[in-house]
Chimera marker file (.cmm) of the C-alpha trace (Angstrom):
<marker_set name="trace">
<marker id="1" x="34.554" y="40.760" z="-23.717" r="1" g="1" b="0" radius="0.5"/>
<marker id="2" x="37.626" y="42.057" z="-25.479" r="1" g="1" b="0" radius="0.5"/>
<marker id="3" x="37.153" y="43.109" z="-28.574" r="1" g="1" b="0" radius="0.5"/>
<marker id="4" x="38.697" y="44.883" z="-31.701" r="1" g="1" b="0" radius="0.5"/>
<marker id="5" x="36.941" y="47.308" z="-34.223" r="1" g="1" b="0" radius="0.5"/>
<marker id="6" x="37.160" y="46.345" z="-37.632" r="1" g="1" b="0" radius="0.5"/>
<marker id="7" x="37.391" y="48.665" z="-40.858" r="1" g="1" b="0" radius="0.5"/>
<marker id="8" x="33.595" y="48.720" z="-41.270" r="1" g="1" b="0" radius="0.5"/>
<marker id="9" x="33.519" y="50.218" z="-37.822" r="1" g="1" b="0" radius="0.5"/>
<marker id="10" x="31.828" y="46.923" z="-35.776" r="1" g="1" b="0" radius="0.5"/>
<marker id="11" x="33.427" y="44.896" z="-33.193" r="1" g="1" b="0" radius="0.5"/>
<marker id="12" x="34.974" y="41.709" z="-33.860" r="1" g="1" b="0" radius="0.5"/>
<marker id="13" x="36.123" y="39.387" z="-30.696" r="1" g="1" b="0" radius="0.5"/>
<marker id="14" x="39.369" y="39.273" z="-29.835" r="1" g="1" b="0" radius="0.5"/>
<marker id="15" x="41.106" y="35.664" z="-30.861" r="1" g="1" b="0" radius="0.5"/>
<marker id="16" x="41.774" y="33.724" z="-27.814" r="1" g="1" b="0" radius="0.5"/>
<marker id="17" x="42.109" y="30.469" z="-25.973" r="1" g="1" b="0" radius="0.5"/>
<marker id="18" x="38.726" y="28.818" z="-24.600" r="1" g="1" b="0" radius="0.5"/>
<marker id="19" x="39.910" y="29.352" z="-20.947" r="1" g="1" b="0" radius="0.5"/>
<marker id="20" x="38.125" y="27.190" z="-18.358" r="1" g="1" b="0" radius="0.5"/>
<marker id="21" x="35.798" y="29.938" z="-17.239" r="1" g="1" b="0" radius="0.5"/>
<marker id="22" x="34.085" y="30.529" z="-20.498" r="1" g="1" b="0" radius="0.5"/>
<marker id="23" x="33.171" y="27.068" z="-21.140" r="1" g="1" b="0" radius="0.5"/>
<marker id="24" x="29.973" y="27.256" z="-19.994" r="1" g="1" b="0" radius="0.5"/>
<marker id="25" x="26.267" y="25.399" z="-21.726" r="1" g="1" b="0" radius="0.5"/>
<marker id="26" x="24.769" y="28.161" z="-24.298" r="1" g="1" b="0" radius="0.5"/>
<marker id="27" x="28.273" y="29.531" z="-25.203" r="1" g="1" b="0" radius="0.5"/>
<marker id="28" x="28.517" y="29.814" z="-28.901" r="1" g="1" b="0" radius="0.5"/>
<marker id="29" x="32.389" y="30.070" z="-30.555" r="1" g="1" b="0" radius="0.5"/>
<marker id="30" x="33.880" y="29.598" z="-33.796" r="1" g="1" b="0" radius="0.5"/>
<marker id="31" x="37.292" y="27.735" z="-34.261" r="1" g="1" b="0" radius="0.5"/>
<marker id="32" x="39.644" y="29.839" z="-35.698" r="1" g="1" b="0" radius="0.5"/>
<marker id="33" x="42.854" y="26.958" z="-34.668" r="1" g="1" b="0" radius="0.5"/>
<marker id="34" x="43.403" y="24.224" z="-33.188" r="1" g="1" b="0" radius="0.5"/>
<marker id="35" x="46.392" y="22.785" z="-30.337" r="1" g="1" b="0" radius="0.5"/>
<marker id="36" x="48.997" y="21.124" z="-31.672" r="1" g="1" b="0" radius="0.5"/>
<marker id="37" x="49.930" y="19.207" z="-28.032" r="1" g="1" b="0" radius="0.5"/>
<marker id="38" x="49.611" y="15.407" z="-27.738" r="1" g="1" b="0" radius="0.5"/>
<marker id="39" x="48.211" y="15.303" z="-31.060" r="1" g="1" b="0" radius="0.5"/>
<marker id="40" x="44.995" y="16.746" z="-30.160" r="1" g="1" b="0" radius="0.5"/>
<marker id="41" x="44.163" y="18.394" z="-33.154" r="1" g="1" b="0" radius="0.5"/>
<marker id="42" x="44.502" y="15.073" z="-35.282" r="1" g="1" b="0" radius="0.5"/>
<marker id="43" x="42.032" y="13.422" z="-33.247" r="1" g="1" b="0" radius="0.5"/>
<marker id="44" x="39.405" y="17.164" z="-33.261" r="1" g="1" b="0" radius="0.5"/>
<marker id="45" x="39.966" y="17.051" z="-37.130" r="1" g="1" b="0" radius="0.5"/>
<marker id="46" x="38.898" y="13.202" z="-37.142" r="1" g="1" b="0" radius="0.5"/>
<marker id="47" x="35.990" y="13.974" z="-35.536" r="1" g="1" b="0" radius="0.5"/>
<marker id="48" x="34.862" y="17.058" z="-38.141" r="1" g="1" b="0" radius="0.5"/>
<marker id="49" x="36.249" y="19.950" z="-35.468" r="1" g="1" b="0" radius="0.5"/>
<marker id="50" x="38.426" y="21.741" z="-38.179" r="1" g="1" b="0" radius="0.5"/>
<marker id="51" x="38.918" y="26.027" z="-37.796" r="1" g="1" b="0" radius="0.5"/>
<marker id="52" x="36.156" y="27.506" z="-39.369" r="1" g="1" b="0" radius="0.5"/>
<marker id="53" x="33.808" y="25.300" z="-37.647" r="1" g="1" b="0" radius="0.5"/>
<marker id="54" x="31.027" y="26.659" z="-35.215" r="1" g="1" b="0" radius="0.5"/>
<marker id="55" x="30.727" y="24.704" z="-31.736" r="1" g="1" b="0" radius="0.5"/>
<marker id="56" x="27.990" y="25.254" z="-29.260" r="1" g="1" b="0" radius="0.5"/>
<marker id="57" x="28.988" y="23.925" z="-25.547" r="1" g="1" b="0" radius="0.5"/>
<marker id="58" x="25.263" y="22.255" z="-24.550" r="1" g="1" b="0" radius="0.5"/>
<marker id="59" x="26.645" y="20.706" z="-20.654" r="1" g="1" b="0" radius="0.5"/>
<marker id="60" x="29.318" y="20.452" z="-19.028" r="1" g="1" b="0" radius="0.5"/>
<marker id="61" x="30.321" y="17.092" z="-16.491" r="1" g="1" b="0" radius="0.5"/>
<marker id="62" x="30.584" y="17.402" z="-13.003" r="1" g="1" b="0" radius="0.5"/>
<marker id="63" x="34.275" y="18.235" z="-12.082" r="1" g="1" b="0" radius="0.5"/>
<marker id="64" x="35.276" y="19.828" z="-15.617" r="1" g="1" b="0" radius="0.5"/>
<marker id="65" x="35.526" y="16.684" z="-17.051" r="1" g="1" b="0" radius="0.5"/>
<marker id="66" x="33.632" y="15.756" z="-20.219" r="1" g="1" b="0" radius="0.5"/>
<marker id="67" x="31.792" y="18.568" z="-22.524" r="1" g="1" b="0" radius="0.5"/>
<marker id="68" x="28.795" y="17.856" z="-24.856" r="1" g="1" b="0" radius="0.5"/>
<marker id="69" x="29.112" y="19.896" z="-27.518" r="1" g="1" b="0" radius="0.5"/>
<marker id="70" x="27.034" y="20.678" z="-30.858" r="1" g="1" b="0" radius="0.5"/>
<marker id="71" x="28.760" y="21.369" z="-34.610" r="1" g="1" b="0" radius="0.5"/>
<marker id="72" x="26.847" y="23.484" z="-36.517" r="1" g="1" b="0" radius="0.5"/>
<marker id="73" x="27.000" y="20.829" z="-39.394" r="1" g="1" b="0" radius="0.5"/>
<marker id="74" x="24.532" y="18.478" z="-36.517" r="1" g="1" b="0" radius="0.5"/>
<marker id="75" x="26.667" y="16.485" z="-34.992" r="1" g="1" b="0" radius="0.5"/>
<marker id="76" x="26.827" y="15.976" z="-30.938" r="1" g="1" b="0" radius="0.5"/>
<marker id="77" x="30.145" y="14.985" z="-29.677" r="1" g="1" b="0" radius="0.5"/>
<marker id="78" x="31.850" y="14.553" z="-25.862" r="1" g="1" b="0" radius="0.5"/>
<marker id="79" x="35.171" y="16.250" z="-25.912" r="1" g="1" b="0" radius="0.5"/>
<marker id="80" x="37.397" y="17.213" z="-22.404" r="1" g="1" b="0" radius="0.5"/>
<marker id="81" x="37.501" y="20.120" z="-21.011" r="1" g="1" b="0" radius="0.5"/>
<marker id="82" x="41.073" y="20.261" z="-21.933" r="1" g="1" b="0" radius="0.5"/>
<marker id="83" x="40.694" y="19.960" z="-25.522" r="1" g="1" b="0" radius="0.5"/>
<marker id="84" x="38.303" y="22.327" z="-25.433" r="1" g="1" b="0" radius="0.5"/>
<marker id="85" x="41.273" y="25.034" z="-23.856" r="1" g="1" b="0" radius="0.5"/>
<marker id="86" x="43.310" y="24.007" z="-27.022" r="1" g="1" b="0" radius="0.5"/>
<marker id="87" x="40.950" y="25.507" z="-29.368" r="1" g="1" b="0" radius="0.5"/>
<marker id="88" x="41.584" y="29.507" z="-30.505" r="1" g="1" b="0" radius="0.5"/>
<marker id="89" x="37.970" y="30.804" z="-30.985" r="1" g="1" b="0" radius="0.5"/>
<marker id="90" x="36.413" y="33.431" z="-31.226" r="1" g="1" b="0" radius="0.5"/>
<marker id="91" x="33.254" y="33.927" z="-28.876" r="1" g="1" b="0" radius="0.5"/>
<marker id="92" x="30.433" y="34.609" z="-30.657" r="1" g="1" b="0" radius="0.5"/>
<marker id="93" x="27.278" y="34.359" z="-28.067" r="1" g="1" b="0" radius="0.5"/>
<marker id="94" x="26.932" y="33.713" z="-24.732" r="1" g="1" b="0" radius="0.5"/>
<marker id="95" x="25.147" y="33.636" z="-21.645" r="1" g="1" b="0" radius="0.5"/>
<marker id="96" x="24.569" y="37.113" z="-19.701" r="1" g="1" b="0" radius="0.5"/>
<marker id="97" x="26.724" y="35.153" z="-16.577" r="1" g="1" b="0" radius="0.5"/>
<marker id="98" x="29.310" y="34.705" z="-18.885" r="1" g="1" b="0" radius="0.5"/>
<marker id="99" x="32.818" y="36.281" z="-17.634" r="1" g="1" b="0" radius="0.5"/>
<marker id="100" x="33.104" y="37.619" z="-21.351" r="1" g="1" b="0" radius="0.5"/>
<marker id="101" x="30.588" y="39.701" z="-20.713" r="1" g="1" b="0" radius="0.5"/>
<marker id="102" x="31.285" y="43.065" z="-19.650" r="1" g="1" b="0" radius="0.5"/>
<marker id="103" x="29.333" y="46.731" z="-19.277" r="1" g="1" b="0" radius="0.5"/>
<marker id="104" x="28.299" y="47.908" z="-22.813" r="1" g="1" b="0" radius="0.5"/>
<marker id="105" x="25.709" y="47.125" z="-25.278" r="1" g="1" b="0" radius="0.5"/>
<marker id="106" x="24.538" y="43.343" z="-26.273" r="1" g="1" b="0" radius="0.5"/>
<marker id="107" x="21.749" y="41.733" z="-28.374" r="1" g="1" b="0" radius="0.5"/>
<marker id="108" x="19.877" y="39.251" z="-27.622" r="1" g="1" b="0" radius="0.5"/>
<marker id="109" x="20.186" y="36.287" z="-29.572" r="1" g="1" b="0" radius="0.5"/>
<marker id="110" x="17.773" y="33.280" z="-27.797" r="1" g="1" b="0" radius="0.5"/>
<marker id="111" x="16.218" y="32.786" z="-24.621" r="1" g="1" b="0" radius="0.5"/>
<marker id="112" x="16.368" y="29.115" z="-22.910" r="1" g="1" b="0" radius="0.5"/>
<marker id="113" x="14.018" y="29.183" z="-20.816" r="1" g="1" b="0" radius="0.5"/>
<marker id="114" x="10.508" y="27.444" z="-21.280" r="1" g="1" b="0" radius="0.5"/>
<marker id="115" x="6.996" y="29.532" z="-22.094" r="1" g="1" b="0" radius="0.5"/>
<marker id="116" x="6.659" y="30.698" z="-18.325" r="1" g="1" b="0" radius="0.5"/>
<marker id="117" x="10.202" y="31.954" z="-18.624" r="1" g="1" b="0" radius="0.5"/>
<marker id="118" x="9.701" y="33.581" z="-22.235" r="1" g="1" b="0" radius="0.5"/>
<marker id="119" x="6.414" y="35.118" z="-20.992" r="1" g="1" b="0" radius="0.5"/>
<marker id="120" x="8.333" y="37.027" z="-18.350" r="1" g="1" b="0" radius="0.5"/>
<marker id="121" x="10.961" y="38.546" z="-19.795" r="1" g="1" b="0" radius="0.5"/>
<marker id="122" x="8.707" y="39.697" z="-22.472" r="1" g="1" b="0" radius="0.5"/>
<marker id="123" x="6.890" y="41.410" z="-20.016" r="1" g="1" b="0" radius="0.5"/>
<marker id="124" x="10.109" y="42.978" z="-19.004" r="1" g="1" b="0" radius="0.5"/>
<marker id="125" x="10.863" y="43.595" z="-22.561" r="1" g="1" b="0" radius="0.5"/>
<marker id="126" x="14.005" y="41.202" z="-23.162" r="1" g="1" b="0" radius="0.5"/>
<marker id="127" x="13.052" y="39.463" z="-26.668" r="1" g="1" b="0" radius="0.5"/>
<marker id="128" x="15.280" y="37.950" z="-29.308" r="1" g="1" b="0" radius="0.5"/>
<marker id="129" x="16.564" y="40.854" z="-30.794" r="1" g="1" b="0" radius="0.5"/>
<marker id="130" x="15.690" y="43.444" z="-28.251" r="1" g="1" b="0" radius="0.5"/>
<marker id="131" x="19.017" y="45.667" z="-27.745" r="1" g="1" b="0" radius="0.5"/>
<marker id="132" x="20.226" y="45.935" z="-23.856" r="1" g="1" b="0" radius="0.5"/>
<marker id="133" x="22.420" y="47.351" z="-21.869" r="1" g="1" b="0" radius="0.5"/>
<marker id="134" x="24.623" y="45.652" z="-19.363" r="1" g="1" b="0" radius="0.5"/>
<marker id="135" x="24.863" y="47.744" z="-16.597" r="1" g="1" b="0" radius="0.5"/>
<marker id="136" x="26.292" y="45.026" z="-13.917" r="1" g="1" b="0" radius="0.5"/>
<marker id="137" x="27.135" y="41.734" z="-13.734" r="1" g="1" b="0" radius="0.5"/>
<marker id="138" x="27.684" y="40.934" z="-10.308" r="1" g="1" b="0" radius="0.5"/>
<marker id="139" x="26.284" y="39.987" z="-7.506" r="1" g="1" b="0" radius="0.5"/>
<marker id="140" x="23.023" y="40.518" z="-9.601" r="1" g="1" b="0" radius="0.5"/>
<marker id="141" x="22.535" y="41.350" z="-13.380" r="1" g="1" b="0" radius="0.5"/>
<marker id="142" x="21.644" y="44.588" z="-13.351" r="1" g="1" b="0" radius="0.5"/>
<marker id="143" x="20.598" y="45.585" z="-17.753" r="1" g="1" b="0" radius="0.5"/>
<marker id="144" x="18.781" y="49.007" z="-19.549" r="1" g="1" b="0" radius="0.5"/>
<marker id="145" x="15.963" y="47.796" z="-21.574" r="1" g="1" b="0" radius="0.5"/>
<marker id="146" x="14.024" y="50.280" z="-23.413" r="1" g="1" b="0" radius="0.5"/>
<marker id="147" x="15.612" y="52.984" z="-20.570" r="1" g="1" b="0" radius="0.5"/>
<marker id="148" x="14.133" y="50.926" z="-17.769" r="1" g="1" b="0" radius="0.5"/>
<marker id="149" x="16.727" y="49.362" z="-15.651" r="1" g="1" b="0" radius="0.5"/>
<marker id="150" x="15.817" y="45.413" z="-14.928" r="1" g="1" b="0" radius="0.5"/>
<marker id="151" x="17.125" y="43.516" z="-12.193" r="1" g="1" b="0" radius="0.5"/>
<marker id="152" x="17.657" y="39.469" z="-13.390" r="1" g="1" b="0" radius="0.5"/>
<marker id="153" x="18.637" y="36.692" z="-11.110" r="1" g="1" b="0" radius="0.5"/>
<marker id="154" x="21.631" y="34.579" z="-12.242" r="1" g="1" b="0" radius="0.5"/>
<marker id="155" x="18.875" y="31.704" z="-12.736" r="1" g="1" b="0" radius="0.5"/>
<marker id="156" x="17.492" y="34.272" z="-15.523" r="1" g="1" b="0" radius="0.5"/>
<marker id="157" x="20.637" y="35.339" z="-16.740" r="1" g="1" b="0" radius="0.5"/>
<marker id="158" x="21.876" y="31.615" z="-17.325" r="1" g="1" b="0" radius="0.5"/>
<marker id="159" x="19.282" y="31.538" z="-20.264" r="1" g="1" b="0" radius="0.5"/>
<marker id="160" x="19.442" y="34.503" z="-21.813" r="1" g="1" b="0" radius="0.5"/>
<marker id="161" x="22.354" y="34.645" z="-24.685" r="1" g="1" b="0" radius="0.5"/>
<marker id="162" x="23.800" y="37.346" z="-26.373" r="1" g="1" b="0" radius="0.5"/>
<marker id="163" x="25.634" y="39.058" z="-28.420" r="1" g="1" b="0" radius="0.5"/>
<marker id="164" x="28.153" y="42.101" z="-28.652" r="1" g="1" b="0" radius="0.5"/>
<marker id="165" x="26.362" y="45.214" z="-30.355" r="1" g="1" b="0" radius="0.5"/>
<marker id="166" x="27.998" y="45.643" z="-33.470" r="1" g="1" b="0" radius="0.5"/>
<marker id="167" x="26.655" y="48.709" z="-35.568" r="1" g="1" b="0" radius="0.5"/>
<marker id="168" x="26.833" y="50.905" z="-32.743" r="1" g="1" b="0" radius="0.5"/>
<marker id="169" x="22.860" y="51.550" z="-32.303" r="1" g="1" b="0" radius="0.5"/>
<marker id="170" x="22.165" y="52.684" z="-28.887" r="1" g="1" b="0" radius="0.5"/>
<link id1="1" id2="2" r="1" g="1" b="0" radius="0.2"/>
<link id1="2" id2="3" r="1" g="1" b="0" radius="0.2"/>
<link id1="3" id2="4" r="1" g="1" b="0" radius="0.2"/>
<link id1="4" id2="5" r="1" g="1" b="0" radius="0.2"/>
<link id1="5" id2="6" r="1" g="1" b="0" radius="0.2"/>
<link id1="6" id2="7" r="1" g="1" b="0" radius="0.2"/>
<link id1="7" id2="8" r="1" g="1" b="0" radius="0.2"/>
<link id1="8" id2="9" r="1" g="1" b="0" radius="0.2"/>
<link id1="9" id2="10" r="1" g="1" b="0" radius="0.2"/>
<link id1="10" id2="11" r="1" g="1" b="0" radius="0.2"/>
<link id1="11" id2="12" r="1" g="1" b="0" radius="0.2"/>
<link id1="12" id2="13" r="1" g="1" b="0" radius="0.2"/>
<link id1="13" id2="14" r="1" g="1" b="0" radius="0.2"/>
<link id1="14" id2="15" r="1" g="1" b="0" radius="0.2"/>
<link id1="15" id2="16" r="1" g="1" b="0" radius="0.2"/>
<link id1="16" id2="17" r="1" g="1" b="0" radius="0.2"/>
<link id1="17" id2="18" r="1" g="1" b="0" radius="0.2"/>
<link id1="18" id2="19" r="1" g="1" b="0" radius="0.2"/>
<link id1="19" id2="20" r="1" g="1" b="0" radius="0.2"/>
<link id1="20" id2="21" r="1" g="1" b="0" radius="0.2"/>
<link id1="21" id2="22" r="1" g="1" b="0" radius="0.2"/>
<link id1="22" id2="23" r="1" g="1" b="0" radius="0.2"/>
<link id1="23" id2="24" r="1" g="1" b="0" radius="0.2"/>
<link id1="24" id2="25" r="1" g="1" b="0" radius="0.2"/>
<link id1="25" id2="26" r="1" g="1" b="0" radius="0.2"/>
<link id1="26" id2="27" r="1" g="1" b="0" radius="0.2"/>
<link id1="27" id2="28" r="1" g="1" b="0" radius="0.2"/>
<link id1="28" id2="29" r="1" g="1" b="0" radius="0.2"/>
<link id1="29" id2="30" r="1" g="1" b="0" radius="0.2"/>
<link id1="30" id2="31" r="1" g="1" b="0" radius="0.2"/>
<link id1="31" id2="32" r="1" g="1" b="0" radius="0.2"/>
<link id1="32" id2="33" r="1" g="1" b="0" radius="0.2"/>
<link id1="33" id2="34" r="1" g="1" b="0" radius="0.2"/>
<link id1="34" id2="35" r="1" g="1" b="0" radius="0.2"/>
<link id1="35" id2="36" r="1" g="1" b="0" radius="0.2"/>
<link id1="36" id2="37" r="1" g="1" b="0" radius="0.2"/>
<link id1="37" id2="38" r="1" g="1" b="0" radius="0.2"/>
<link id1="38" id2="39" r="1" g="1" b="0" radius="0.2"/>
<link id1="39" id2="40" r="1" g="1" b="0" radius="0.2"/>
<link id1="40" id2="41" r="1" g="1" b="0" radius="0.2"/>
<link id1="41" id2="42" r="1" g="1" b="0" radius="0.2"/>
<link id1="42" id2="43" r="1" g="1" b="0" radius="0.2"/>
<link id1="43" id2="44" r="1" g="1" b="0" radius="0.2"/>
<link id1="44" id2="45" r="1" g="1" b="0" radius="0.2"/>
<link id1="45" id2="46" r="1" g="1" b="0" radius="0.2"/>
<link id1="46" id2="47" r="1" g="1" b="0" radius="0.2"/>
<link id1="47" id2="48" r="1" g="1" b="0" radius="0.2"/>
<link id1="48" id2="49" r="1" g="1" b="0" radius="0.2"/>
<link id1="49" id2="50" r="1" g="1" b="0" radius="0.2"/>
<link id1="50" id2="51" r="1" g="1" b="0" radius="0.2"/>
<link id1="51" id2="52" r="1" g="1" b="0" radius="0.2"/>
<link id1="52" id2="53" r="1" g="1" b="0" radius="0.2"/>
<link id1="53" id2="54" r="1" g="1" b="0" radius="0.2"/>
<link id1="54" id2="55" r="1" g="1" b="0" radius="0.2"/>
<link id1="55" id2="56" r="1" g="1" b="0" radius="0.2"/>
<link id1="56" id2="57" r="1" g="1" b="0" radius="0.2"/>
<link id1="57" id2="58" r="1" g="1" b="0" radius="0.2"/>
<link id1="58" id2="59" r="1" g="1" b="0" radius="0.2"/>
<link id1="59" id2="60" r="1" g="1" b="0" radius="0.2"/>
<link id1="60" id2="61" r="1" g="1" b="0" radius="0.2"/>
<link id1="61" id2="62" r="1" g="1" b="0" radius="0.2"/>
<link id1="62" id2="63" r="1" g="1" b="0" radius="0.2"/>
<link id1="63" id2="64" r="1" g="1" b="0" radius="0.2"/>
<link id1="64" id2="65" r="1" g="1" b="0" radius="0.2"/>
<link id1="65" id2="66" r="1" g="1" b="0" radius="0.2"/>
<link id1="66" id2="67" r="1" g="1" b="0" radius="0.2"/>
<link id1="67" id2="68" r="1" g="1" b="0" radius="0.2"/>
<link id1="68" id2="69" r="1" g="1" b="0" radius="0.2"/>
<link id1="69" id2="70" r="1" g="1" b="0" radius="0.2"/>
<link id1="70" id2="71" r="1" g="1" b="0" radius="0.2"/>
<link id1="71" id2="72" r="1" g="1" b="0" radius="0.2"/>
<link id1="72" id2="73" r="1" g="1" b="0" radius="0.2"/>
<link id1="73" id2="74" r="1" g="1" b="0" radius="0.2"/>
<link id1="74" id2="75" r="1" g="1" b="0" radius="0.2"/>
<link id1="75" id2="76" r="1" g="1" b="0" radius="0.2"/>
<link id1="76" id2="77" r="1" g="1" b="0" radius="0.2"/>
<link id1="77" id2="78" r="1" g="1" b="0" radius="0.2"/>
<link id1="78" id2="79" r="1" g="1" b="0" radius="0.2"/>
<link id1="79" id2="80" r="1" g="1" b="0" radius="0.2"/>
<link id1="80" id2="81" r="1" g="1" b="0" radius="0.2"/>
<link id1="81" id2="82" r="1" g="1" b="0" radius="0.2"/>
<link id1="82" id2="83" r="1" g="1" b="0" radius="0.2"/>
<link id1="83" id2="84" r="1" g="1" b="0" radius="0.2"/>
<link id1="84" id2="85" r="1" g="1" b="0" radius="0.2"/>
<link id1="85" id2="86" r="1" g="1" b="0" radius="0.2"/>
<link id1="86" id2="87" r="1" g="1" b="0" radius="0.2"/>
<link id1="87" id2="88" r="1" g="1" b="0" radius="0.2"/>
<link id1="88" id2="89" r="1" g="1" b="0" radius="0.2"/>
<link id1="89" id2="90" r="1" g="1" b="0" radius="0.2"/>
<link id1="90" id2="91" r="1" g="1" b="0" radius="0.2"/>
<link id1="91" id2="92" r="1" g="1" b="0" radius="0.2"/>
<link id1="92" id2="93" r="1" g="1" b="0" radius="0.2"/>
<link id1="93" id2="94" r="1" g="1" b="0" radius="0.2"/>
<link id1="94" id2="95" r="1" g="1" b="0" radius="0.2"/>
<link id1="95" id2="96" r="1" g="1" b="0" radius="0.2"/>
<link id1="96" id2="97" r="1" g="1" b="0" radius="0.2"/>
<link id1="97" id2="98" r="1" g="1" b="0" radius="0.2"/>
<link id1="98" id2="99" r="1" g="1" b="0" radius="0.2"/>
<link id1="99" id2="100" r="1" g="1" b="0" radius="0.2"/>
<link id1="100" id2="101" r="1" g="1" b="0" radius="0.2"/>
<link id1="101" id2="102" r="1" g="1" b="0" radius="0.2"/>
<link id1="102" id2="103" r="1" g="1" b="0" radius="0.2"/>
<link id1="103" id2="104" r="1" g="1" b="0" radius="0.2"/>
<link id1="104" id2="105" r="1" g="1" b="0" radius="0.2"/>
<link id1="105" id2="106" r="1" g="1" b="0" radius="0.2"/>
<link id1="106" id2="107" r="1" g="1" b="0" radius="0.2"/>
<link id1="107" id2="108" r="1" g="1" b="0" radius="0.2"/>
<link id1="108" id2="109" r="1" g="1" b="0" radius="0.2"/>
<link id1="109" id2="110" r="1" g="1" b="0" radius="0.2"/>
<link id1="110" id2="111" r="1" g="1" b="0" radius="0.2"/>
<link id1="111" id2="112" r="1" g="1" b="0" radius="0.2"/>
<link id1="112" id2="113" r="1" g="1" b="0" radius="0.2"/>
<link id1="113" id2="114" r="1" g="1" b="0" radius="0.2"/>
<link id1="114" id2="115" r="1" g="1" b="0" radius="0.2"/>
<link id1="115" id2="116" r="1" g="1" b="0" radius="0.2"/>
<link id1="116" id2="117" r="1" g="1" b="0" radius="0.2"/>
<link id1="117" id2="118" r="1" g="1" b="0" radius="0.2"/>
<link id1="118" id2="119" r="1" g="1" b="0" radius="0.2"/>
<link id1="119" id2="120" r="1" g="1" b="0" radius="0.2"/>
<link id1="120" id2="121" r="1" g="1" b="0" radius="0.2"/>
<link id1="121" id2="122" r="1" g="1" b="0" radius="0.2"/>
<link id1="122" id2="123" r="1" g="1" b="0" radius="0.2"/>
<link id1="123" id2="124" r="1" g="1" b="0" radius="0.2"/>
<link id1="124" id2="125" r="1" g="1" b="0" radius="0.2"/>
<link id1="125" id2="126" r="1" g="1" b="0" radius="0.2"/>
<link id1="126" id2="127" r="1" g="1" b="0" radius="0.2"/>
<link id1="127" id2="128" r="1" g="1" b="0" radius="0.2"/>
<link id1="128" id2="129" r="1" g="1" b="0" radius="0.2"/>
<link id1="129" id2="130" r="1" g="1" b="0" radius="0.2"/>
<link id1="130" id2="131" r="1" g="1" b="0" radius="0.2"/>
<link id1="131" id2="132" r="1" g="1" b="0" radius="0.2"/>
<link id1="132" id2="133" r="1" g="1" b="0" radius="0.2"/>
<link id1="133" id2="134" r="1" g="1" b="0" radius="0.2"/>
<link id1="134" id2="135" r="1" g="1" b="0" radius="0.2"/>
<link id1="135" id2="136" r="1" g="1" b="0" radius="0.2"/>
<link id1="136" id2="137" r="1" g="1" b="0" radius="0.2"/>
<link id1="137" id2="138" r="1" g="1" b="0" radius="0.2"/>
<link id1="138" id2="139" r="1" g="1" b="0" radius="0.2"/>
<link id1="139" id2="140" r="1" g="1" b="0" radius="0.2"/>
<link id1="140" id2="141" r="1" g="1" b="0" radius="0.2"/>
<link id1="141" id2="142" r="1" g="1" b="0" radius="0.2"/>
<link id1="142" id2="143" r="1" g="1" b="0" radius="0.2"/>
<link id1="143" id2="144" r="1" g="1" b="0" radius="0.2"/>
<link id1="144" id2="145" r="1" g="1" b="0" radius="0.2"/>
<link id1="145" id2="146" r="1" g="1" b="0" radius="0.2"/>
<link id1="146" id2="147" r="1" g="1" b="0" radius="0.2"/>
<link id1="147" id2="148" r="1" g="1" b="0" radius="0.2"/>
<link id1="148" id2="149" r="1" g="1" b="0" radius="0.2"/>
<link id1="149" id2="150" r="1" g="1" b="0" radius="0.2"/>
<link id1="150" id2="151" r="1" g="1" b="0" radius="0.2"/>
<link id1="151" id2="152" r="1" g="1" b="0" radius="0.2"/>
<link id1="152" id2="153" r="1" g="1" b="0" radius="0.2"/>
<link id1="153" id2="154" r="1" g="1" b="0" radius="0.2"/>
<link id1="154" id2="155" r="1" g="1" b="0" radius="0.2"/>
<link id1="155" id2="156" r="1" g="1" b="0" radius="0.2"/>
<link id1="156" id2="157" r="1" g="1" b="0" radius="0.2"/>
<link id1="157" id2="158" r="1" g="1" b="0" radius="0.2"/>
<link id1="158" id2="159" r="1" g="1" b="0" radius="0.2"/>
<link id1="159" id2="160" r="1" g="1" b="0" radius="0.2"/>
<link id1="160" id2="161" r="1" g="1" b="0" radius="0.2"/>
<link id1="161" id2="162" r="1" g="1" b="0" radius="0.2"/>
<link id1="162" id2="163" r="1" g="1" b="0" radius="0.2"/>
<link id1="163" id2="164" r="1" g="1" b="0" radius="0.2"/>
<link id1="164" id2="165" r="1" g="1" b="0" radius="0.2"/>
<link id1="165" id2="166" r="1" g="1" b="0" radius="0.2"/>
<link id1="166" id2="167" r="1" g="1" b="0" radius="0.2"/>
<link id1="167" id2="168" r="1" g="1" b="0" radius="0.2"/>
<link id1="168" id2="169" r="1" g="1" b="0" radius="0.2"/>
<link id1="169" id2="170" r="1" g="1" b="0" radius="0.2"/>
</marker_set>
């Protein structure tokens, strides 16, 4: 993901348009602006999407059509995919299969995955928390846990979300 260092020395994301490929379940963003076209942003602010606001995408529709998404002040709301490319936000999790995700050093932030899933990557040593590095991201995702490379299948990598590194910890 592209990203900018601020003063304090940790990296902020880069401000830019939800593009079709990052709208993806488990990817976490807050608004920083909203489209002016068609009068989109009358009808977002109507529904309590203003900037500022944190949106979690929870599905997607078949065909790019409809996305369920949660505000962090509870609500659930459909919106289309194309309202959704209006927005400027800043990414702020995401899955490992995620295009924003690049080589270099994540956190992670939740695993959704049920107990048989959460039992095995903590035998592999992927936790909530647990620093990793990104080593590969295609065909397989290849990540350094703990110095031990681990091998995920994009199945695995769906449900694990992260985060960009920010305070430079190895």
């Amino acid at each position: 993901m592209a990203s900018i260092t601020s003063p304090s020395g940790g990296l902020l994301p880069l401000r830019a348009p939800m593009s079709p490929d990052l709208i993806q379940p488990l990817t976490t963003c807050r608004i920083r602006s909203l489209s002016e076209e068609n009068g989109t942003s009358s009808r977002l602010a109507q529904m309590g999407i203003l900037p500022g606001v944190k949106m979690q995408i929870v599905r997607t529709g078949p065909f790019g059509g409809a996305v369920e998404v949660a505000l962090d002040h509870g609500d659930l709301v459909a919106l289309r995919s194309e309202e959704i490319e209006g927005m400027d936000c800043d990414i702020i999790a995401m899955p490992l299969t995620s295009v924003a995700v690049t080589k270099g050093t994540y956190r992670i932030v939740s695993l959704a995955g049920r107990n048989g899933f959460r039992r095995r990557m903590e035998e592999l040593g992927l936790t909530e928390d647990a620093r990793i590095e990104v080593l590969a991201t295609s065909p397989a995702v290849l990540v350094r846990v703990a110095g031990e490379p681990v091998r995920l299948g994009r199945g695995e990598a769906d449900k694990i979300v992260v985060e960009e590194a920010s305070d430079g910890r190895p």
